[in-house]
Residue frames relative to the residue before (quaternion, step in Angstrom):
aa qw qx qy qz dx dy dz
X 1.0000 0.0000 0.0000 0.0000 0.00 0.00 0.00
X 0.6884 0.5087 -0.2845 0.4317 3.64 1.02 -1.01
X 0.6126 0.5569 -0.2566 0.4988 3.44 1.27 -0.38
X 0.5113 0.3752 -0.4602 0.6213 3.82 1.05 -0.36
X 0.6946 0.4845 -0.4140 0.3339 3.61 -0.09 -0.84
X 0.6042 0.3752 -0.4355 0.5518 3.46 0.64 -0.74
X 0.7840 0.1655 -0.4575 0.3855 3.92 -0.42 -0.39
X 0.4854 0.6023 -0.5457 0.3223 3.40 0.24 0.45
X 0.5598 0.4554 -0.3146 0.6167 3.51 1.45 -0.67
X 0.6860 0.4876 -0.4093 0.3523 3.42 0.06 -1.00
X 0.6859 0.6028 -0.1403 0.3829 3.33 0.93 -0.84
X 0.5568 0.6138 -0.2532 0.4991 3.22 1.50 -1.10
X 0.7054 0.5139 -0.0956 0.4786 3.41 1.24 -1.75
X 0.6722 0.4967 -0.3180 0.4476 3.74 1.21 -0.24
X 0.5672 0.4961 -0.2745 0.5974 3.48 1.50 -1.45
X 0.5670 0.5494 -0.3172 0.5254 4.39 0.57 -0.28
X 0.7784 0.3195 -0.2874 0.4577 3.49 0.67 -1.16
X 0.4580 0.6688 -0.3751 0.4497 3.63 1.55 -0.89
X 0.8745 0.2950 -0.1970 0.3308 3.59 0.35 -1.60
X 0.4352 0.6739 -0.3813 0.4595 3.34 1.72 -0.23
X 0.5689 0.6432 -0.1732 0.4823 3.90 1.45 -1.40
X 0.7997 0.3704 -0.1387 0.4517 3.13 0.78 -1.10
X 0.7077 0.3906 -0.2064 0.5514 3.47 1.20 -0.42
X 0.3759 0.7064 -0.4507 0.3957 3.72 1.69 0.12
X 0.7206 0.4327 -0.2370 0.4872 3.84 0.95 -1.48
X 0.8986 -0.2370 -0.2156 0.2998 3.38 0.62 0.24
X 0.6964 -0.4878 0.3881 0.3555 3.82 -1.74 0.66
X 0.4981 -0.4152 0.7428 0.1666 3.20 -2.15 0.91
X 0.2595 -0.6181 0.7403 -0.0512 3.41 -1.09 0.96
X 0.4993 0.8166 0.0528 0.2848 3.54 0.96 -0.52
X 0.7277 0.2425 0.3246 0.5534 2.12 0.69 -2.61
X 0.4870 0.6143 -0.2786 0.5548 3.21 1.88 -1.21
X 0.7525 0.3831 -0.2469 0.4754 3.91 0.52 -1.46
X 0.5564 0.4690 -0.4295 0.5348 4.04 0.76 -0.66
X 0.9206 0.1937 -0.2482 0.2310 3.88 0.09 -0.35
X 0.6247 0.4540 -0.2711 0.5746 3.21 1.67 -0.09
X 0.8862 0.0897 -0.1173 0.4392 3.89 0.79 -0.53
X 0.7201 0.4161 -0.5292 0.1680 3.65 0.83 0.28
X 0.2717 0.7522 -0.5726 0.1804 3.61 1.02 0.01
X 0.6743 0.4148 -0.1764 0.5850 3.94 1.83 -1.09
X 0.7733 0.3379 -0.2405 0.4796 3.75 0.74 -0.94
X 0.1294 -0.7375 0.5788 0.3231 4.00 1.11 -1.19
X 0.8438 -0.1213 -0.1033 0.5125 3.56 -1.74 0.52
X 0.4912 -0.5583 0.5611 0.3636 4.13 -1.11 0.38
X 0.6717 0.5039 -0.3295 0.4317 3.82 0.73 -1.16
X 0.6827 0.5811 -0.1795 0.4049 3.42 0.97 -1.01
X 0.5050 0.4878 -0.2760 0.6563 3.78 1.28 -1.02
X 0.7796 0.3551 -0.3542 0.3750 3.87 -0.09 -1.27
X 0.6404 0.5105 -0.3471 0.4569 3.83 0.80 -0.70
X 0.8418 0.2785 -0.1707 0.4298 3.82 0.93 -0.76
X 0.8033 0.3673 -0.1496 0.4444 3.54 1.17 -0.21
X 0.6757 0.3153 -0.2238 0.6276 3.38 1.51 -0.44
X 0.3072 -0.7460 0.5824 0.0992 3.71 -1.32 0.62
X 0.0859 -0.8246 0.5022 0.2457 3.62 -0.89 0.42
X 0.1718 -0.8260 0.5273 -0.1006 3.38 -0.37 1.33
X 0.8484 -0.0792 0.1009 0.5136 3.44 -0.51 1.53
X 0.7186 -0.5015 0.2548 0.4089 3.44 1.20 0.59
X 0.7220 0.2625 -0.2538 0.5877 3.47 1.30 -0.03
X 0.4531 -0.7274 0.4570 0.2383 2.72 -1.50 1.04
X 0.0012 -0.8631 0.5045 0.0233 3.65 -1.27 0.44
X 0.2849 -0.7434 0.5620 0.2245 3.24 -0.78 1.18
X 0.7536 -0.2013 0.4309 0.4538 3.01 -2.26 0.54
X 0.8933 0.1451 -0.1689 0.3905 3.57 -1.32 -1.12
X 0.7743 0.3368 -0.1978 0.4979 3.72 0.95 -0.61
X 0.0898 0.8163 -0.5703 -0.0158 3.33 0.36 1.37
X 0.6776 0.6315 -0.2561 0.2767 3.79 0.71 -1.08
X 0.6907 -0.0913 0.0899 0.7117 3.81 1.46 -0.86
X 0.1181 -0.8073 0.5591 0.1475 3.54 -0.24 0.93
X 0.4882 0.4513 -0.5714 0.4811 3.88 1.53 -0.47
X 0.5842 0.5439 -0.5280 0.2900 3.62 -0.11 -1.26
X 0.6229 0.5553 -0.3340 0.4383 3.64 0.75 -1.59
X 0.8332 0.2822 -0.1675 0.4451 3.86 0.12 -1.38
X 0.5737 0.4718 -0.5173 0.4250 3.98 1.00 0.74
X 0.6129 0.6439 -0.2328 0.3944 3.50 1.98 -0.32
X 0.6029 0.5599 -0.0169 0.5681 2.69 2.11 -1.12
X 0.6785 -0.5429 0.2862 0.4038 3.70 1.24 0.80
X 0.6322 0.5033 -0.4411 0.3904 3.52 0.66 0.07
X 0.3624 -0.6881 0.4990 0.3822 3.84 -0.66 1.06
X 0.7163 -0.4675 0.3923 0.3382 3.26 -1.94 0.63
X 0.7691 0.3780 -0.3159 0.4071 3.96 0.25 -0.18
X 0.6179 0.3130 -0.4199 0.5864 3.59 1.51 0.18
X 0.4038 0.5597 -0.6769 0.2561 4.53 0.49 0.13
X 0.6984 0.6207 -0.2818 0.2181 3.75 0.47 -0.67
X 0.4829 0.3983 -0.2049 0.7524 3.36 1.41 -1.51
X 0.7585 0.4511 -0.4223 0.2067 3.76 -0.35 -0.49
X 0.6298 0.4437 -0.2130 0.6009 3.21 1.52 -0.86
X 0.5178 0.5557 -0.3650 0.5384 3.81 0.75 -0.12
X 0.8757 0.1951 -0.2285 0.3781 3.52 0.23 -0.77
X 0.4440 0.4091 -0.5558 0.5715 3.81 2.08 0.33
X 0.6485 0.2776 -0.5997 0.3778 4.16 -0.04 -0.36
X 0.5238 0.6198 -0.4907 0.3173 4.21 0.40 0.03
X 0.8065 0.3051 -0.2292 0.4516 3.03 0.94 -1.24
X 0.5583 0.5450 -0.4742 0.4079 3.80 1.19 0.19
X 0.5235 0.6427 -0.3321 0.4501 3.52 1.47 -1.04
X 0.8793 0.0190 -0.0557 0.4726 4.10 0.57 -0.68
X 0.5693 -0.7243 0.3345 0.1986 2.78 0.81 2.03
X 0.7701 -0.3691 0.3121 0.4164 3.43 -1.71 -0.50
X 0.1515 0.8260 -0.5365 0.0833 3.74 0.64 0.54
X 0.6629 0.6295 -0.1948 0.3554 3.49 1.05 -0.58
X 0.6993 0.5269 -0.1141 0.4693 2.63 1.22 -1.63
X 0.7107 0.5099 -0.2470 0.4170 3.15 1.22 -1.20
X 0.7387 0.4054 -0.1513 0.5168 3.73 1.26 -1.11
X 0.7469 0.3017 -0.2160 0.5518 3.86 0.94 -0.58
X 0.6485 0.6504 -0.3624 0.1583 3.61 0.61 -0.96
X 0.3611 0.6115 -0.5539 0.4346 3.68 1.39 -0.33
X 0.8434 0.3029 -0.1269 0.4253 3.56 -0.35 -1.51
X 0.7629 0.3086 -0.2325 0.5183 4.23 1.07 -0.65
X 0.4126 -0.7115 0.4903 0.2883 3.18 -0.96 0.88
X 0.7034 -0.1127 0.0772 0.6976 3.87 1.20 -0.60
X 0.6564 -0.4211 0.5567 0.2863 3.49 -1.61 0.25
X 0.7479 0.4279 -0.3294 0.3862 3.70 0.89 -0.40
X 0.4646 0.7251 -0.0979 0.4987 3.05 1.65 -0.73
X 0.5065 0.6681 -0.1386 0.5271 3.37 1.29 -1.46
X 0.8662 0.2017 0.1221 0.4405 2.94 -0.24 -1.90
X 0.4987 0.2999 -0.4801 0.6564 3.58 1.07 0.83
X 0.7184 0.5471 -0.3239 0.2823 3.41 0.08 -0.19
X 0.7192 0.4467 0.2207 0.4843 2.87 1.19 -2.10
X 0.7988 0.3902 0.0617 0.4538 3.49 0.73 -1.34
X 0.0324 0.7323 -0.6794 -0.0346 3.65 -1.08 0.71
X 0.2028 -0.6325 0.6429 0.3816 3.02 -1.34 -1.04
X 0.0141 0.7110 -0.7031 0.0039 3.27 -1.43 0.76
X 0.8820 -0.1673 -0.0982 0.4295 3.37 -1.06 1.14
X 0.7080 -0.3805 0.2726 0.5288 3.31 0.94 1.48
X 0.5530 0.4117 -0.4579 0.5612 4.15 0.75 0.67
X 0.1772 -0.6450 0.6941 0.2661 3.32 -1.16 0.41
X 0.0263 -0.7931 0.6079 -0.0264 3.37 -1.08 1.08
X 0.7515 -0.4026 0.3608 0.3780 3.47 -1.03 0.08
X 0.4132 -0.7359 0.4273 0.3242 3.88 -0.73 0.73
X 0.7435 0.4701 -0.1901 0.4360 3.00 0.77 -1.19
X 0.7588 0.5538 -0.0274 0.3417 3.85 1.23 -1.23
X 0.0134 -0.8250 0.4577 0.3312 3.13 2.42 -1.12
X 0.5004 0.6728 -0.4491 0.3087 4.17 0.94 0.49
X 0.5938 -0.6064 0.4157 0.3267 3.45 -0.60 1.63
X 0.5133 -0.6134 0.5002 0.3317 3.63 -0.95 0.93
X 0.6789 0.4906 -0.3218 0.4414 3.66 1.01 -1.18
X 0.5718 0.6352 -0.3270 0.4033 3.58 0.81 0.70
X 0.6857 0.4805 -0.1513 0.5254 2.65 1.40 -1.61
X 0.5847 0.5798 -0.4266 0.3741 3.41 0.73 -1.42
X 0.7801 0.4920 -0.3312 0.1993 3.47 0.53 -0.92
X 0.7065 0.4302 -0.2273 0.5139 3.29 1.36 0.41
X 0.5154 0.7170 -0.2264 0.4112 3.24 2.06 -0.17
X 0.8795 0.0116 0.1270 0.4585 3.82 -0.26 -0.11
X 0.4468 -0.6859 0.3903 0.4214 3.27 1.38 1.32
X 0.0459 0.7159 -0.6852 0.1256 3.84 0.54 1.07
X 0.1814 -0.7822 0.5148 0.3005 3.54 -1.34 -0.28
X 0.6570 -0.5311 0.1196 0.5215 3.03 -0.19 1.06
X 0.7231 0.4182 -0.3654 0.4108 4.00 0.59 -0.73
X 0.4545 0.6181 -0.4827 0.4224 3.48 1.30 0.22
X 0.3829 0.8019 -0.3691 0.2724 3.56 0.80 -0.71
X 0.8552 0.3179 -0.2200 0.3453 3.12 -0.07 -1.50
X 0.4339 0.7992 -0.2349 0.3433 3.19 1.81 -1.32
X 0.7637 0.4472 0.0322 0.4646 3.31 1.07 -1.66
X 0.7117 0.3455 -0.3197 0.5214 3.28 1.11 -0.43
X 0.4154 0.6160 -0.4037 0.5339 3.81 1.58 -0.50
X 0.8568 0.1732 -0.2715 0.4027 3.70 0.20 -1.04
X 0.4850 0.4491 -0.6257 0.4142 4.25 0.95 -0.15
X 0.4132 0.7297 -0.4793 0.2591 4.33 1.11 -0.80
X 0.5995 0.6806 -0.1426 0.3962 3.01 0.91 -2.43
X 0.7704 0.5220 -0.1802 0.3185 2.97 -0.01 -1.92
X 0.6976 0.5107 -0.2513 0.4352 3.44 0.83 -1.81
X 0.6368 0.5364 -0.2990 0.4661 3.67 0.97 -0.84
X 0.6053 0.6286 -0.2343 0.4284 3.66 1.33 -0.46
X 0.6928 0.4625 -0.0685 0.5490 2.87 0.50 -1.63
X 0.8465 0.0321 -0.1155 0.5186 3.75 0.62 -0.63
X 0.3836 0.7746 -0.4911 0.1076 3.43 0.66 1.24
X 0.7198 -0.5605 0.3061 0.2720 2.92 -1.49 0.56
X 0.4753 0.6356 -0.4051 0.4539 3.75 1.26 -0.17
């Protein structure tokens, strides 16, 4: 009996180092904004829908209309995350509260989701547990309608590239 237990530990401590390995090569964008800026800004989707504007394709804040990266490498964010960071607030101003409004009863965020829920496999985001293309599921998922579909699978895409990018 004391011997299962030990490889049950041993094990516990390999599958940990494995996912610790795997999540070493790349950053939460995400995670970056939950621990460094909303305690001042709250939810990233929520700041980008109410405080930043997209204008002509760039995004711009109230006080920081002229270079908002310039603004968010001044503003504590290191130089190799101002880019993915601003990319994924003009994303989340660009496709408003669709989530929240259609998934959020049952999801707590889209990032969440797709750490949880979500992989990629050959450039598809599919299901973790199910290896089934999200653009399948969706179509039976959350009385979506069918033209909701793409919408959703473009932004769990987004997300997955976030949440595990390489920056």
């Amino acid at each position: 009996m004391r011997d299962w237990r030990m490889a049950c530990c041993w094990a516990v401590v390999v599958l940990g180092g494995l996912v610790n390995a795997a999540r070493a090569d790349s950053f939460d964008l995400h995670w970056f904004w939950d621990q460094r800026c909303a305690d001042c800004h709250g939810h990233a989707g929520t700041f980008a829908r109410t405080a930043l504007t997209v204008e002509n394709g760039r995004l711009v804040g109230r006080h920081h209309r002229d270079d908002l990266m310039l603004f968010l490498g001044n503003h504590g964010v290191p130089a190799a995350r101002v880019k993915p960071l601003h990319d994924m607030l003009l994303a989340q101003a660009t496709a408003g509260a669709r989530f929240k409004e259609k998934c959020g009863d049952c999801h707590e965020s889209a990032a969440e989701l797709v750490r949880e829920s979500v992989v990629l496999r050959d450039g598809v985001v599919s299901g973790r547990e199910t290896g089934r293309p999200m653009a399948d599921f969706l179509k039976r998922h959350g009385k979506l309608a069918p033209d909701d579909v793409p919408f959703f699978v473009e932004l769990l895409t987004r997300v997955e590239r976030e949440v595990r990018s390489p920056y």
